[in-house]
C-alpha positions in Angstrom: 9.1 -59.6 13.5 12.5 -58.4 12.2 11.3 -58.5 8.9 8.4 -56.4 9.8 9.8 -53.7 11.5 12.2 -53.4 8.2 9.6 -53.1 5.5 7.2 -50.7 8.3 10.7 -48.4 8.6 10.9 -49.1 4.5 7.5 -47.6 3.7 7.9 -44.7 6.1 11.4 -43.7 4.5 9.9 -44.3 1.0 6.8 -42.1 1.4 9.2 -39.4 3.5 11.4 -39.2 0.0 8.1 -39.3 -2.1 6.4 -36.5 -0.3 9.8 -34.4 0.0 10.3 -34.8 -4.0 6.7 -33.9 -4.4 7.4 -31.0 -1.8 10.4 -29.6 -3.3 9.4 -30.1 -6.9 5.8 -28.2 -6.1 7.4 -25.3 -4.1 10.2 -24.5 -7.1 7.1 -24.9 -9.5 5.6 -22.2 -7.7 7.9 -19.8 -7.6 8.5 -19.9 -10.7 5.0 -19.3 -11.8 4.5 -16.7 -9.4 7.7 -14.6 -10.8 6.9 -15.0 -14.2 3.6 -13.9 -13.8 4.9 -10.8 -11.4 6.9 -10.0 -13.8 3.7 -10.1 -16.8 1.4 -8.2 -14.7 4.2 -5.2 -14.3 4.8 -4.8 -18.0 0.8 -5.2 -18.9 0.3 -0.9 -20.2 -3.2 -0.9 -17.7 -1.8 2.3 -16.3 -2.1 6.1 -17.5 0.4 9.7 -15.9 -1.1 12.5 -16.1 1.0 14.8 -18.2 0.5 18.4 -18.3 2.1 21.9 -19.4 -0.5 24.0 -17.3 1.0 25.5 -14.1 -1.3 24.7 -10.9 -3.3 22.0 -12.5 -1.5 18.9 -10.6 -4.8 17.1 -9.4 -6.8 14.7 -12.0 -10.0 15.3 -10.1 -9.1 19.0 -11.0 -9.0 18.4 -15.0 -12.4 18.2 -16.8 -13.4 14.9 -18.0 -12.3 13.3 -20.6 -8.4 14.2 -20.2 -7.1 13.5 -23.7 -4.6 10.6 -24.9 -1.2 11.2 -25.9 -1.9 14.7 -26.8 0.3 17.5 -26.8 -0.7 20.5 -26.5 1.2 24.2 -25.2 -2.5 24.6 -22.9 -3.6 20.9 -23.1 -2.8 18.0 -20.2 -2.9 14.4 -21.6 -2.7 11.0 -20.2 -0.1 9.1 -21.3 0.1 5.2 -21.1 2.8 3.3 -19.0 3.2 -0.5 -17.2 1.3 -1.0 -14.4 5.6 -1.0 -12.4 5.3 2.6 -13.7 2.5 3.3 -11.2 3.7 0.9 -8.5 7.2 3.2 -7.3 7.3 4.4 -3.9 5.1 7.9 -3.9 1.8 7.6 -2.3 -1.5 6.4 -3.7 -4.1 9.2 -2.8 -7.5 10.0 -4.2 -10.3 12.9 -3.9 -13.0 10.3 -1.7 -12.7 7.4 0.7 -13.0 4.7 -1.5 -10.6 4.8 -4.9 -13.2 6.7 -7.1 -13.3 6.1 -10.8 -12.7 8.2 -13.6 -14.1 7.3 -16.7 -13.5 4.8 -19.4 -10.5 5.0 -21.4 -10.2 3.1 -24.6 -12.8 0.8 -23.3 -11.5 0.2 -20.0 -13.1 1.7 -16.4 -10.0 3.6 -15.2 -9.7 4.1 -11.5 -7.6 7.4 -9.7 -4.7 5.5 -8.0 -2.9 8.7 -7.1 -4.7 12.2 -7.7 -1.6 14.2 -6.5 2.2 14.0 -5.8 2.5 14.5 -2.3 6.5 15.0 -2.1 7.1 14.1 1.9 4.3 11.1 1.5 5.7 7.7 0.4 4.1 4.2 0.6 7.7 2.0 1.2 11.1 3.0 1.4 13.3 3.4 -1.6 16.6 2.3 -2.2 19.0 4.8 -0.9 20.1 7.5 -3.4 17.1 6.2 -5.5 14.9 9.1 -7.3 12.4 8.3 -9.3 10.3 10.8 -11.3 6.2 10.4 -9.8 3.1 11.6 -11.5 -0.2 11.7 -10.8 -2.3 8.4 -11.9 -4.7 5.9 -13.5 -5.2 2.2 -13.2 -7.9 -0.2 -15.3 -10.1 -2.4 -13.7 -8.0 -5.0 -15.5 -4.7 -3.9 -13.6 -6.5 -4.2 -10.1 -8.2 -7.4 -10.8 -4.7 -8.9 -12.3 -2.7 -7.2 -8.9 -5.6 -9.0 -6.7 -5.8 -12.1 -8.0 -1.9 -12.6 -7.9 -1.9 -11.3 -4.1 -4.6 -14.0 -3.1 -2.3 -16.6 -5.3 1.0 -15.9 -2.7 -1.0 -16.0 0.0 -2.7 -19.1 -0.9 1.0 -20.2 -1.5 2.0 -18.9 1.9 -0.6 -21.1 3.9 0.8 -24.2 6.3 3.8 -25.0 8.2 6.9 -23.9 6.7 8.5 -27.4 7.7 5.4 -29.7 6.0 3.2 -27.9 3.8 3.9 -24.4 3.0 4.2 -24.4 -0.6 5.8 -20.8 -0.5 9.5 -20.2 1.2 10.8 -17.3 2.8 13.5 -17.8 -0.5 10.5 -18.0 -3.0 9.3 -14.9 -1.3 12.5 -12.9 -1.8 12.2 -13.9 -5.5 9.3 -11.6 -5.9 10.0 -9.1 -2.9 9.8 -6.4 -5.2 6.3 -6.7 -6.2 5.0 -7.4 -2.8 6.6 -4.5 -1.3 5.2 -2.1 -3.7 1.9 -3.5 -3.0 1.9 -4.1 1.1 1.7 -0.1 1.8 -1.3 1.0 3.9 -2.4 3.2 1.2 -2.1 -0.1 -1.4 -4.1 -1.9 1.2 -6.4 0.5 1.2 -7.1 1.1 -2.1 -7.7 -2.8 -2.9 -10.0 -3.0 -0.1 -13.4 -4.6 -1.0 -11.2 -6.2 -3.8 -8.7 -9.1 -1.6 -9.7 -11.6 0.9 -9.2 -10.8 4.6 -7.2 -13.7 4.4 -4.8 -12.0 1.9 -4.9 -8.2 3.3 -3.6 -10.1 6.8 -0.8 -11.9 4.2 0.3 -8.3 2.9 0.0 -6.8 6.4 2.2 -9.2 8.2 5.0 -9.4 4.9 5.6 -5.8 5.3 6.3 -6.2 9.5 7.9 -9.3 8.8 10.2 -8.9 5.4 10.0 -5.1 4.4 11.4 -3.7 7.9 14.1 -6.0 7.7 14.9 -4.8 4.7 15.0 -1.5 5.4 17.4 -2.1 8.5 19.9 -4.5 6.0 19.4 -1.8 3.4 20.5 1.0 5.7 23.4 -0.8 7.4 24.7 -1.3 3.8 24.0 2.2 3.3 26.2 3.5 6.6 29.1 0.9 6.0 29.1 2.7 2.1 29.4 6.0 3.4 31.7 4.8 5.7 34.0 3.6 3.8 34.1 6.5 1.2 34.8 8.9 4.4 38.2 6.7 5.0 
């Protein structure tokens, strides 16, 4: 009986280290893949700013269609081309209709109006403090939304189970690519992919940014106070 109990207790510590390798090796796998491919999807040039020397033209649904490429002109507006992270920074996404209307086809590509206007006191996530970063109007492709999507609906795949058994994606893994996620868990972000993600993964997005970006906001302006602080003494 002795010798029973032994082996039964052997196999149950031998599958506990199995599945905890497999566990470990899977969720460090993961993160990895999902950081790397954050970090593609950010430098992929699916974007366009709307550049312009005209006074009161500020809108893209203003301009006449098609706005030209890199061209520089005294009278002329142009659409230049920049990483998808150029179009991701804190200003608000905002667009002439309900539903993010498209433009027209550049180079081949549908383009979508992300952000028709700078609105200066609107912003989708808080900044770093002391941070200012220059905003422009804005295009997307329908290759940069799909890409954005599909990685969304990959962490929150990866978020799914019990963090203790089967949840493939920590609360570490999700620091690792925090930036990303908080640039794209703003109402108006939301919004704008809508029709596009999962309910499953507009719920993920929802509940990172109560769970993860206010917390980050408090550490971040706790840090901010003890700086100031400090330079006062």
């Amino acid at each position: 009986m002795s010798e029973f109990f032994s082996g039964f207790f052997g196999v149950i510590i031998a599958s506990y280290i199995a599945w905890y390798t497999w566990l470990k090796g899977s969720r460090g796998q993961m993160e990895r893949y999902l950081l790397n491919e954050a970090l593609d999807i950010q430098a992929a040039t699916e974007a366009w700013y709307l550049e312009s020397n005209q006074e009161n033209v500020s809108r893209i649904s203003a301009h006449k269609k098609p706005i030209p490429i890199d061209e520089h002109d005294e009278n002329l507006s142009w659409l230049r081309k920049v990483e998808i992270r150029a179009v991701l920074d804190d200003s608000t996404w905002n667009y002439p209709t309900n539903s993010l209307p498209c433009y027209d086809f550049i180079e081949g590509r549908r383009a979508w109006i992300i952000r028709d206007e700078i609105k200066d006191e609107s912003r989708s996530y808080p900044a770093l403090p002391g941070q200012n970063v220059l905003s422009k109007p804005a295009l997307i492709s329908s290759k940069g939304i799909e890409e954005l999507c599909g990685w969304v609906e990959k962490v929150a795949s990866a978020r799914q189970g019990c963090k203790w058994f089967n949840q493939i994606l920590t609360d570490d893994g999700l620091k690792m690519i925090a930036p990303l996620l908080e640039a794209l868990s703003g109402p108006d972000r939301i919004k704008a992919f809508d029709g596009r993600l999962s309910k499953r993964a507009r719920l993920f997005l929802r509940q990172y940014r109560v769970d993860f970006l206010q917390n980050k906001v408090k550490r971040r302006t706790a840090v901010f106070i003890g700086v100031q602080r400090s330079l006062a003494h």
